[in-house]
C-alpha positions in Angstrom: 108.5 217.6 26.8 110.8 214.9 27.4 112.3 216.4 30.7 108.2 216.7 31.7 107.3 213.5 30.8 110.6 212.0 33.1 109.8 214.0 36.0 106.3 213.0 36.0 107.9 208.8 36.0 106.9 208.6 32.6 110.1 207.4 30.5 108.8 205.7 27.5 107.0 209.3 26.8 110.1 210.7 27.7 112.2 209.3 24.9 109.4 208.9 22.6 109.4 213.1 22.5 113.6 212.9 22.7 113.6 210.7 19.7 111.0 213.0 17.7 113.1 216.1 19.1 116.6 213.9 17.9 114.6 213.6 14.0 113.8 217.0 14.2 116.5 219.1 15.2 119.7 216.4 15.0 122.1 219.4 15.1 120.2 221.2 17.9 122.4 223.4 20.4 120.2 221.0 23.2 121.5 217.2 21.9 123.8 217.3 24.8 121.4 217.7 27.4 118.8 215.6 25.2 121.3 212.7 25.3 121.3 213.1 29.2 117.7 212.8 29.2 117.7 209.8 26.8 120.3 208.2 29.4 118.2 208.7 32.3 115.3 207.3 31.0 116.8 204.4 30.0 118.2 203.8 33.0 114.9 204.5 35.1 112.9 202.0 32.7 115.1 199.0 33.4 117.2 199.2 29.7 120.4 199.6 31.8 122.5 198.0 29.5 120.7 200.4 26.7 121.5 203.5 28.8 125.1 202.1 29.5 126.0 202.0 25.5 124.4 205.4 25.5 126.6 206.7 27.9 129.7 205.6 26.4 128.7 207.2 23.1 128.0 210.0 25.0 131.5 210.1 26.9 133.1 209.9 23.5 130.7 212.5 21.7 131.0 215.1 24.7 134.4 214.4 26.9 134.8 217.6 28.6 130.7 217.8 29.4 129.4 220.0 32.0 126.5 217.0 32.6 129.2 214.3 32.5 128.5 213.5 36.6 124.8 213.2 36.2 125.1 210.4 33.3 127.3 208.5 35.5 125.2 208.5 38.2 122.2 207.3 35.9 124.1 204.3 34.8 125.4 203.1 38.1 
């Protein structure tokens, strides 16, 4: 739902069903690629510096990440 809601522009929905996924499921095979999703809509609603903190969590939680290039781009 989240990836849904940030394709369709939407990224206060977007997080709003990442942080309700996050409560959830906190140990979910998909937090990596929920994190990335949490970035980018961050980034895309103007809460760059938010998305920026997120990122570095992110670099420090998941070094060797297969996603690592497309969090960089979202906090350019």
């Amino acid at each position: 739902m989240g990836r849904t809601a940030l394709s369709r522009g939407d990224a206060a929905g977007a997080l709003a069903a990442l942080d309700t996924h996050a409560r959830e499921f906190p140990k979910s095979q998909l937090a990596e690629e929920r994190e990335v999703l949490a970035i980018q809509a961050l980034a895309s609603s103007g809460r760059v510096a938010e998305a920026r903190r997120r990122a570095a969590r992110f670099r420090t939680t998941f070094p060797k990440s297969p996603l690592m290039s497309i969090v960089d781009e979202a906090t350019r």
